[in-house]
Structure formats: C-alpha cells, structure tokens
N, C-alpha and C positions, 0 to 999 in steps of 0.2 A: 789089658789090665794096666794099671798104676798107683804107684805107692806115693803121688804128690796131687789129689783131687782138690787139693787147696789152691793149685796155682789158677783153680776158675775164680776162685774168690778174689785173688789175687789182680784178673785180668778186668774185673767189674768195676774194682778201685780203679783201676789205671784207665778204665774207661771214662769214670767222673772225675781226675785228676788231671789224667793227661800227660805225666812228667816221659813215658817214653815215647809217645811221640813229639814231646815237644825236642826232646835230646836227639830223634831220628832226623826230626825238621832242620835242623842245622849241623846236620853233617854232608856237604857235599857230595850227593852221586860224582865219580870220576869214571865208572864202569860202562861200557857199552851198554844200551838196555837190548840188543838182542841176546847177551851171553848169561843174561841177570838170572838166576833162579832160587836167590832168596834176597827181597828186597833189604835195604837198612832196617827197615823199621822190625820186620821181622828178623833180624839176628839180633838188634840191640837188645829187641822183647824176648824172643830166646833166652839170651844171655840172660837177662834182670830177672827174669822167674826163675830159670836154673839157680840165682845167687840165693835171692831169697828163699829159696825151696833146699839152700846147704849144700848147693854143689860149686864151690864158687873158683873150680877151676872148668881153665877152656877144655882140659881131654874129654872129662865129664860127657861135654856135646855129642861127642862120639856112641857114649849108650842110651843118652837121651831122644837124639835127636827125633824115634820116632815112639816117644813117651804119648799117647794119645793126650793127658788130660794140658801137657805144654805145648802141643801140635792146636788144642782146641784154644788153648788161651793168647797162640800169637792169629789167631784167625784161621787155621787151617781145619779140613776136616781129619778126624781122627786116625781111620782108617784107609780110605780113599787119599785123602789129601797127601800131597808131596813129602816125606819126610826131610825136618830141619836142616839146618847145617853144619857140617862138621868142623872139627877145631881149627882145620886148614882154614877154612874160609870165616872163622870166627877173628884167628891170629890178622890175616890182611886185612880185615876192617882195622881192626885194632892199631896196623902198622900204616895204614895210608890216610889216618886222618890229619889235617893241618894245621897247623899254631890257631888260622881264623876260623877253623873249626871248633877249635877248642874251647874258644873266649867265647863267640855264640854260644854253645851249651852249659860254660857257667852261669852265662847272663839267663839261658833257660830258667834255670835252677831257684835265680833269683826270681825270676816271672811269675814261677812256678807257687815260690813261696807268699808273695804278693798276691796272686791269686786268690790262695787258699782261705782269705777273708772277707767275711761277707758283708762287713764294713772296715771304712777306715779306721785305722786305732789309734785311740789320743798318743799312746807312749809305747815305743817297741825298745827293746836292749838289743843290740847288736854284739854275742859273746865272739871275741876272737880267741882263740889258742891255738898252740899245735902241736905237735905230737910226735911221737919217733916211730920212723917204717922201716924194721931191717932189711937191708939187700943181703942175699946170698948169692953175688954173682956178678959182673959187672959192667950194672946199668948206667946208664948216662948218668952226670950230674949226682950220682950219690958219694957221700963224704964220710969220712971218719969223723964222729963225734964223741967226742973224750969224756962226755958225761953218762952217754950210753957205752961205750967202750964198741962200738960196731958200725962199720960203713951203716948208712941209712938214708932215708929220707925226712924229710921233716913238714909234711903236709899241714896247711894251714886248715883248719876247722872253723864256720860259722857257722852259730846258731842263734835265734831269737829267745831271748833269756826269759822272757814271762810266759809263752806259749810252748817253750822246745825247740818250735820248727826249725826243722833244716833249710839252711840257707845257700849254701858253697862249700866247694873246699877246695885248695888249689897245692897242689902239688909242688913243694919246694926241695933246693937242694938240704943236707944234711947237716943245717947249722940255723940257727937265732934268725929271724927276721930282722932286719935295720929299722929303725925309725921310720926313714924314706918309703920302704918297702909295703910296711903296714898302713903307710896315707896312702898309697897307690890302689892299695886292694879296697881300702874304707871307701875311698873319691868315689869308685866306679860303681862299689854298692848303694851308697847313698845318692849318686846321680839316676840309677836306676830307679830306688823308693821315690824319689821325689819326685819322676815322672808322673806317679799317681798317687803320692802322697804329698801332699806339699806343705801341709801343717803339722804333721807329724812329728812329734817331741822324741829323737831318737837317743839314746844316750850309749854309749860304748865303754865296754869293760872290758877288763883283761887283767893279768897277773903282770908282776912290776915290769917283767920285761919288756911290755910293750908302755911303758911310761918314756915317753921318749920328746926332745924338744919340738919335734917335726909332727910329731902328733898332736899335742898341746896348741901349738900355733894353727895348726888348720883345722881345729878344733873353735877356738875362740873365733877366726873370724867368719864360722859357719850362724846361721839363726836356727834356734830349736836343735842344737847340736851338744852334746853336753858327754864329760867322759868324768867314768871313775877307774882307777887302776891304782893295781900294788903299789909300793914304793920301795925300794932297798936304804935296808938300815945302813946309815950310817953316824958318824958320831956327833955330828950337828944337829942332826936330829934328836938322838940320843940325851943329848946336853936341853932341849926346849921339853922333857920331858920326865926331868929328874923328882923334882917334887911330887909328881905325881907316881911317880916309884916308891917314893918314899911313903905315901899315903898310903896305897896298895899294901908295901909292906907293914907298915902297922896293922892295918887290917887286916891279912892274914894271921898275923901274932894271935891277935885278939880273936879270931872268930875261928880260927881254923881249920877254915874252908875255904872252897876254891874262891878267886876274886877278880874281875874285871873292872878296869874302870876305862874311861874313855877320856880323850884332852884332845880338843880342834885349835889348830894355830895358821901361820901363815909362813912358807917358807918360798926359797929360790935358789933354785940350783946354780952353779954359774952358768950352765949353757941354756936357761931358760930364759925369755924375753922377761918375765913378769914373776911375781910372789905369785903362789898356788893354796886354796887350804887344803893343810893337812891332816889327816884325823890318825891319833894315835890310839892303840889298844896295849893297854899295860895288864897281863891277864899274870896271878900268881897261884899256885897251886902245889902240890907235891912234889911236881915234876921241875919245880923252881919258876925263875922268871925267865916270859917270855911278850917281847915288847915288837909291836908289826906295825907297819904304816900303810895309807894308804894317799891318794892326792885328788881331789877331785875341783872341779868346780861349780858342783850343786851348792849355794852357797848360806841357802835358809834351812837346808834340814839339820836336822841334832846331827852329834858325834856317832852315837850308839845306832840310831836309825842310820845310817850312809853307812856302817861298818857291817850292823850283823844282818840287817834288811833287804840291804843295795848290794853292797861286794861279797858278801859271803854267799848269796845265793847263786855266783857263779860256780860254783862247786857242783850244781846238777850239771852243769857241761863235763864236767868230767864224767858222769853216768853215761851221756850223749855218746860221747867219745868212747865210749866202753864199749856201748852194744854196738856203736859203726864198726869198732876195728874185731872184735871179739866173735860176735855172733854174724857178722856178714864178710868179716876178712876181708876186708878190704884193704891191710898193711901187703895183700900180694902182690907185688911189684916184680912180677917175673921177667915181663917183658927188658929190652934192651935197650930198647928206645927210650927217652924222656918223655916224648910227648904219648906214646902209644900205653905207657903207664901212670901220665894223666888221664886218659880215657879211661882206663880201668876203674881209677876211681871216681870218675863219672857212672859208670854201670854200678859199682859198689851200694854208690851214691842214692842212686835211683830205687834199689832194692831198699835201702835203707828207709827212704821217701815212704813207699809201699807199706811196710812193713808199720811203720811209726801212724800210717795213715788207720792202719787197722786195731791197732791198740786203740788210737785216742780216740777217732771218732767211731768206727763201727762195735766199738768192745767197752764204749764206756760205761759206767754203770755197774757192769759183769765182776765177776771173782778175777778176770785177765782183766782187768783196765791198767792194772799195776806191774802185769807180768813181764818177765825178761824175752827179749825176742827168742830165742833160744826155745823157753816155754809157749809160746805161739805158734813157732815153726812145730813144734813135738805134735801139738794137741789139735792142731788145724790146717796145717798145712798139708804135714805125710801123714796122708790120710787113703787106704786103699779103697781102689772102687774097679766097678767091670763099666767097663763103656763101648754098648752096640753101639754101630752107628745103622738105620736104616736108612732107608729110599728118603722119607720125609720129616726123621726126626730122629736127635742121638739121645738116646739113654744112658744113665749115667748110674750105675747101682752101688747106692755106699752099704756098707754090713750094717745091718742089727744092733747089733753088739757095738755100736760107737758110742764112746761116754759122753761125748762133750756135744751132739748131735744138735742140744738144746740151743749151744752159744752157737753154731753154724747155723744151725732155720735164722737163728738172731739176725746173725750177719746178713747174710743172702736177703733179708726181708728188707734192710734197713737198706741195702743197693738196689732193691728191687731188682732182683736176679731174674726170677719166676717170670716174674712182670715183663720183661723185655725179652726173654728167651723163649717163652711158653710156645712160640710157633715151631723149634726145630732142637729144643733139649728138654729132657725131662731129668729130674733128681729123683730117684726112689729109694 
C-alpha cells in the first residue's frame, strides 16, 4: 500500500524534463562502486519525490524508504526491488558534495530552464530577489539580520518574469546582496542564455536594492541587455517631482478619489557613470501621499506602461517565492555545513521545478491550472493505492471513490503514461 500514488505522475514529468538527472549528472561519484548500493541518481530522486509528496525532511527516508509507489518512481521494483535509502546515507550525500559541484547544478538548473522552450523567445525578464531563511542552530555563514531580527540566510531567487519559470537559486549569507555580488550571479546567467540564445532581448528587474552602480554599468555595456529596478527616495528626487504633487493633490480635492499620475525625468546619482530615466509614481488616496521611484533604461516606453506593466508585475515573484519556501520548505537549512545546505535547496529546487511543471503544463486548462501547490499535493499527489507487483507486470489499484480521478486520467494522458508503461504497469 501507499498513500503518495502521485509520485508516478511525478516521476513521468521528471522523465520528459530531466531536472533530476541532470542535478545527479553533476554531482561527482567519490564512493567506491563496489560498496554502492543506492546510486546518486537514486537518492537525489528519492529525496525530490519525498519533498514534493510533503515530506521534506531527511528522517522522513527512514519510513519511506520502502514506500512502493517512490521505490517505483526512482526506478526500482516495488516489492522485490531493494528498499531506498535511509537518512544516514541521504545526510552523506548531502555532506560530501563540492563548491564544483555545486556550480554545475546551478548551471543545471539554468539548462534546464533553457530547455524548457520550444523556441527561442524574442524577450525573457530575469526577476532577482531574496529572501530570508531562519537558522535555528549554527550553520556556517548564517548572520543576524536586524530587519528580520533572527540569524538567517538570505538565498538569492531567479525567475523568468513573463513565463514563471524557475531559474536558480543560490544560497547566501544573512544580509543584502552588493552591487558586485548581483553582476557576478547576472554575468554567469546570461553567459549561459546566450550560449543558445544570442538575440534574445533579456531585461532584469529587481526591487531598489538591487539598483546599484555595478549593475547599471554592465548593464549598458551588454547588447539586448536592458534593466528596470526600484529606486530609494530620496530628496532630489523628491524636489524633480513636486508640481506633480501638487497636480495630484488638486485632484484629489476635486474628485475624491484615489489618484495616480505618472512624471519620467532623467537623473544621476553621484556614484553613477551617466543620467538614468526615472519614472516617478505620485499615487494619492485616503491613506494620504505616497510617491515611489523606479530607474530604467527602456527609453521609448510611456511612464505609466514601464511603472504599472513592466515593474509592477514583479510582484508575481513574490507568489514564486511563496509556494518555493511555504509549500516545499525549502527555508530548512538544517544541515551545518554551507555548502551541504545549498544542496538542499537544490533538492528543494527541483521539487519545486516538478511540481510548477505539473500545474502549468499538464493541469492547464483544468479548475487546478491556478491552484496552490499545497492544493496539488492534497488532490493528486497523496493519493492511496494497492500495488501487486507480479512476475510480468505491477498493478497499481487506486479506489473508486477518488474525486479528482477525471484531472489524473488528464495528466497521465497528456505524459502518455499508459503509452510507455502498458508493458509492465497497469492503473485500475
């Protein structure tokens, strides 16, 4: 028996996506192979159905390990086949991977996401942010940060702003990224894209924090490279945007209702090479006045279009960042080690990949094309079933009584489950 029949659905994705073996393919074997008895590939996949399936610690392994329908999805037989591996041997993976380990699997990740299109795309957004991972314990490299009030981490987040996709994420210490910091992560992603995109109009967003001189400049002297980001108020700005405060406020006198207006200029920090334009948003309303900036160098579009269009729709990254750390827990950062709790959120990672793959592409259209992972995992994932295995073929018996039975035939159809399995599994 098992109460997680989703994680075959699961392992059909991962068959036409590829993301855990491409993260197994770049973790160096160091073990002897005659002592080996569960490969990388098999614990990484372990582990990534366990996350996804809401088990997202390693003891978990322990009751899992001989789960038939996770024993069937990292390739094992149900019954017969060897049972998984236990947390012991899930923690030494976790502990003996290496810095050039580690950078190959981001670059996976980035492969991965390049992949995932079946043409080239005229214009991708590159969203950066990050985010806070509290430590309770003490991990390498984690810091006290005064705005969360708790040691932490502070993991860097990429996504593709017009499609979603996940892109990376890289695990930092417990404070702000530097300028320097954020071109080194930009450099190596967009070296990557450009391997097989090379026209590709990429543009880079972020919130003010990451408006920084070091960004800007290797920014401009990229082609097809273009960024929009926050800006921090301050009084110079403040001062190039008064009249139009004052406009606003007449207008709300007179109308009474909320009011927005929009004012593009050009300004320059002292530590910028060059004048930048700036789009200001003068918004007034009940809640009084509230005046935000932004700095870009897209330099033909309106004020309004670049403000509520372009940067505001980084704000679904914040959703992204929700369902990663919330419903796949990926802020656990138990481990001791630095590097061994970037792998984690590699595995995280990966679940995440999965999961996000089954919403958008196998659930579009459905009442779930919208749902939160959380509702995914409930209604498709832990799903009980009986799994014989015989001589030449496992049967897999899900109940009667399943509600959502309609959106799974869906799924399985659209992987062509049936289609590839029909010699040695049967669903009934």
């Amino acid at each position: 028996m098992t109460s997680d029949a989703g994680a075959l659905l699961l392992s059909e994705i991962e068959q036409q996506i590829g993301i855990i073996r491409s993260l197994s393919e770049n973790i160096k074997e160091t073990r002897r192979s005659y002592s080996i008895s569960h490969s990388i590939s098999e614990i990484i996949g372990q582990r990534v159905y366990q996350i996804a399936c809401g088990y997202e610690d390693a003891n978990d392994s322990n009751m899992l390990r001989a789960d038939p329908a996770i024993k069937m999805a990292v390739g094992r037989l149900p019954q017969e086949g060897l049972d998984l591996a236990s947390q012991p041997s899930i923690s030494r993976l976790e502990n003996r991977v290496s810095r050039r380990d580690l950078v190959r699997a981001a670059y996976a990740f980035v492969d991965n996401f390049i992949a995932s299109y079946e043409e080239i795309p005229e214009v991708i957004v590159l969203d950066f942010d990050d985010t806070d991972s509290t430590v309770h314990g003490h991990q390498q490299m984690a810091l006290f940060n005064s705005y969360y009030g708790n040691y932490c981490y502070m993991p860097l987040h990429v996504y593709e702003g017009i499609s979603g996709k996940f892109i990376t994420a890289v695990l930092r210490p417990g404070k702000r990224s530097s300028g320097g910091e954020t071109v080194s992560y930009l450099k190596r992603i967009v070296r990557r894209i450009r391997e097989k995109w090379a026209d590709t109009i990429i543009v880079f967003r972020g919130d003010s924090h990451f408006s920084s001189p070091e960004l800007f400049e290797y920014v401009d002297r990229q082609n097809n490279i273009f960024s929009i980001t926050g800006l921090s108020t301050n009084n110079i700005l403040l001062e190039q945007v008064q009249t139009t405060i004052k406009t606003g406020k007449a207008l709300y006198e007179k109308r009474q209702t909320e009011v927005k207006l929009y004012h593009s200029f050009y300004y320059q920090a002292g530590s910028w090479s060059q004048s930048r334009k700036v789009v200001a948003k003068v918004e007034l309303s009940e809640k009084g006045l509230n005046v935000r900036f932004i700095s870009t160098d897209m330099l033909q579009a309106k004020a309004r279009v670049l403000y509520e269009n372009i940067y505001c729709a980084r704000g679904n990254m914040e959703l992204r960042i929700k369902d990663h750390k919330t419903y796949t827990k990926s802020d656990r950062s138990s481990c001791h080690s630095f590097s061994a709790n970037q792998f984690r959120l590699f595995l995280h990672s990966a679940a995440y990949v999965l999961l996000y793959t089954l919403r958008t592409q196998l659930l579009k259209g459905t009442e779930l094309a919208n749902a939160t992972i959380d509702t995914l995992r409930l209604k498709l994932l832990k799903l009980g079933a009986r799994v014989v295995e015989l001589k030449t073929k496992i049967k897999v018996h899900l109940p009667d009584s399943y509600p959502f039975k309609h959106l799974l035939k869906k799924c399985f159809d659209v992987v062509d489950y049936v289609k590839h399995h029909s010699n040695i599994i049967q669903m009934c």
